[in-house]
N, C-alpha and C positions, 0 to 999 in steps of 0.2 A: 147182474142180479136185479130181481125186479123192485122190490123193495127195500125198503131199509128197518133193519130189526131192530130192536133193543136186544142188548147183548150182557152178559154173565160169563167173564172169564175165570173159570176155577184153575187154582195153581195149587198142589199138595209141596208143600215143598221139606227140605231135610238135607241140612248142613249146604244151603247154596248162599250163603253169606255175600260171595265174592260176584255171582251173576244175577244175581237181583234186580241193582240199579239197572243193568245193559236190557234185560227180560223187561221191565217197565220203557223202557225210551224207543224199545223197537216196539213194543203194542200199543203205547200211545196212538203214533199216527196210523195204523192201521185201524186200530176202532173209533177216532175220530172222525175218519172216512167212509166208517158203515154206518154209525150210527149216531142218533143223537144222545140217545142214553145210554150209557154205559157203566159198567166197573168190571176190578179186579178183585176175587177175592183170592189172598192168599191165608193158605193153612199151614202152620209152620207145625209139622207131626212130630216135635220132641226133638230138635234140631242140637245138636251139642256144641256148636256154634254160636254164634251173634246174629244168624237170619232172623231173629225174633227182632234186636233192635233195630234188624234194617228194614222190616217190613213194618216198625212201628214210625220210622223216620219219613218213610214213602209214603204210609196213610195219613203222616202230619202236612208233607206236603202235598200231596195229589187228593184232592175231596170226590177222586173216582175209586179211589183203592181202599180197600177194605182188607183186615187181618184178624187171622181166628188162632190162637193158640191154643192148643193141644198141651193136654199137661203132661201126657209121656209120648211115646213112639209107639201109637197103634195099628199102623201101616199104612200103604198109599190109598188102597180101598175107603176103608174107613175114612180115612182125611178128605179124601175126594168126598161120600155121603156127606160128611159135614156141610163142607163147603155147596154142595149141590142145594142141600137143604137152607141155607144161607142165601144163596142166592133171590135177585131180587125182580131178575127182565124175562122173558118173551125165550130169548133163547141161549142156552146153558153151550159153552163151549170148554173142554178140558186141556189141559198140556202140561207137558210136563215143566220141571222148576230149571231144565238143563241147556233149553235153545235146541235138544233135538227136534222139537215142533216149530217151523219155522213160523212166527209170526205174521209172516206176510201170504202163506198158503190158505189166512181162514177165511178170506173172499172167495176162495174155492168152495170151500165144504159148505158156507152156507150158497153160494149156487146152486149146488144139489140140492140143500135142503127146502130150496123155494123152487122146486121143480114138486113139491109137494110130498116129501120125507118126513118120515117125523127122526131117524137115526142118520148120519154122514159119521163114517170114519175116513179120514186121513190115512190110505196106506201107504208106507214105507216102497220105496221101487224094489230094495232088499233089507231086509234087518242088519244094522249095523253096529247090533252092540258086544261083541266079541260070540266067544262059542257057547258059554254059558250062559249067555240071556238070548241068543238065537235059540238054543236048544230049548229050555225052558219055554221058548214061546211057543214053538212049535208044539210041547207036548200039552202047553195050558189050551190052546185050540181046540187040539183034537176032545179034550176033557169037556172044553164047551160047547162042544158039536151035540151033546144029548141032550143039552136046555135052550140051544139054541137056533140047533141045525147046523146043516153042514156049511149051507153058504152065506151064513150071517159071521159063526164063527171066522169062517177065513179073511175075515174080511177086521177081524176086530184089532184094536190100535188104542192106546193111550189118549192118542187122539183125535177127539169126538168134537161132534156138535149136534145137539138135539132140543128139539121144541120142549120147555119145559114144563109145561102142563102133564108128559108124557112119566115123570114124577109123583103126580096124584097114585099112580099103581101102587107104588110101594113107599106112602107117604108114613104109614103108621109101620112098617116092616120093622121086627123086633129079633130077628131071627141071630144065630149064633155064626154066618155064614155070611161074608160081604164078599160077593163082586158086582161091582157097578152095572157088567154087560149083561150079566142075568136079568138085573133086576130092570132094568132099560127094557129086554125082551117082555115082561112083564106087563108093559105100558102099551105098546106097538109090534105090528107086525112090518112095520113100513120103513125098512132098513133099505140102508143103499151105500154101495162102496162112494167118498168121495173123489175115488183117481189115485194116482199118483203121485202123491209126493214126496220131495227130495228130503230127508231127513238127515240132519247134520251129527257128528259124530261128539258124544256127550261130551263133555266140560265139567260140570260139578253137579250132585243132587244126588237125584233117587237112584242114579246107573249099577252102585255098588252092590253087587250080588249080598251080601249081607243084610242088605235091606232090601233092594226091590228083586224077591223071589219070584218069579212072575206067576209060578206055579200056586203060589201060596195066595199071592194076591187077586190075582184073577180066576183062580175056580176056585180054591178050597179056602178062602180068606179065614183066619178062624180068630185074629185081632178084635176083640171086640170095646162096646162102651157103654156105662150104659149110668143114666143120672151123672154125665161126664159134665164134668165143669172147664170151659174156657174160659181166656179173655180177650174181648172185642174189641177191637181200636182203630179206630175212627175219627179223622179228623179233629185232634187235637181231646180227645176223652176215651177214655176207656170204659168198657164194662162186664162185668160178669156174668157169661151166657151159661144158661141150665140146657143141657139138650138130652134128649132121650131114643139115644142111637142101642145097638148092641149092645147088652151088659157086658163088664170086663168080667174074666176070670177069674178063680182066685190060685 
C-alpha cells in the first residue's frame, strides 16, 4: 500500500455480547499498522443483550472506540448510515459484528483502493452462510443490478471500504429506502472488486435470518428513522445524539 489512511471502522452490531472483546483485539493491531489515526465505531441496532454495556466498557477503555445506540432495532442498513454518518477519517471501512470479515484482509481492500477507487468490496471465495442467506443474496444482487449494474452488483459484500468524501452524495438523503450500495453508487462510479477473500463461518451477530434479511436490507431496506435519538459514548462520557436519518413509521 502506498500510503497510509486515516481510517473509520463502522460495526452495526445486534446481540454480539460474547464477540466484541475478540472483534476489538484482532483490529487493534491491524489499524495500528495502517494508520495513524484511527477508530471503531460501533452501532449496537436494539441488541436484546448486554452489547450495549460492552461496547460502553471498550469505549471506556480504548479512546479509539467510539459507540452509538440505537433506541430500537432498525436494521443493519440503517445502523450502518448511522454509523457512516458518524464517522470521522479519510476512509470509511464496514464489517460486520461476527469475525465473518476477517480483520486482517483490510490491508487488501485498501490496496485496491489506493490503486485509485473510490468503492473495494471484500468478496467472499463462496457465501458461506447457509442456504437462506446464500439464496437471499443471490436474489438481493440481481435486485441491485438496476441501480447499479450488473458488475458492480456482483461484486457487492458487507464488506466495504470506501473514500469518505464519496458520502457528501447522499449526505442530506431523507428517503424511505436504505441501502448503503445504492447510495455509494450515488457518490462514484469508481467501483472495484477487492479479491478474494476467505470469510470465516459466523459465530454471533447479524447472521440470524430473522434479522439480517438480506433482501430486506440491501435492496428494499424499508427500516426507517427519522429525529432518532441515540446515545454516544465516549471515553468515559456520554451523550445524546439528535440525527436526522429516515423517518420511522408509524
Amino acid at each position: 500500500m502506498g500510503r497510509r489512511f486515516s481510517i473509520s471502522v463502522v460495526v452495526p452490531v445486534y446481540n454480539s455480547e460474547p464477540i466484541l472483546p475478540k472483534l476489538v483485539s484482532r483490529l487493534h493491531p491491524v489499524l495500528d499498522s495502517l494508520a495513524d489515526r484511527y477508530e471503531l465505531v460501533l452501532v449496537n441496532d436494539g441488541s436484546h443483550d448486554k452489547s450495549w454495556a460492552v461496547i460502553a466498557r471498550l469505549a471506556d477503555e480504548h479512546d479509539w472506540i467510539r459507540g452509538i445506540d440505537l433506541m430500537r432495532n432498525y436494521g443493519q442498513h440503517n445502523a450502518l448510515l448511522a454509523g457512516i454518518r458518524a464517522a470521522q477519517y479519510e476512509v470509511i471501512v464496514t464489517i460486520d459484528d461476527d469475525l465473518q470479515h476477517p480483520p486482517e484482509e483490510i490491508p487488501q481492500l485498501l490496496a485496491k483502493l489506493d490503486e485509485g477507487y473510490d468503492v473495494v468490496y471484500g468478496t467472499p471465495q463462496q457465501e458461506q452462510h447457509g442456504l437462506w442467506r446464500d439464496l437471499a443474496s443471490q436474489v438481493t444482487k440481481l435486485a441491485l443490478q438496476t441501480t447499479m449494474g450488473v458488475e458492480i452488483a456482483r461484486n457487492v459484500s458487507a464488506y466495504r471500504a470506501f473514500r469518505a468524501q464519496v458520502q457528501n452524495a447522499f449526505s442530506n438523503y431523507q428517503g424511505s429506502f436504505v441501502s448503503v450500495d445504492v447510495l455509494l453508487s450515488w457518490g462514484t462510479a469508481r467501483f472495484a472488486p477487492g479479491g478474494q477473500v476467505q470469510l470465516h463461518l459466523s459465530q454471533v451477530g447479524h447472521t440470524c435470518p430473522q434479522y439480517d434479511n438480506r433482501v430486506q436490507h440491501m435492496a428494499i431496506e424499508t427500516g426507517q428513522l427519522d429525529g432518532f435519538c441515540v446515545h454516544a459514548f465516549r471515553t468515559r462520557s456520554t451523550a445524546v445524539c439528535i440525527g436526522t436519518l429516515p423517518g420511522s413509521r408509524g
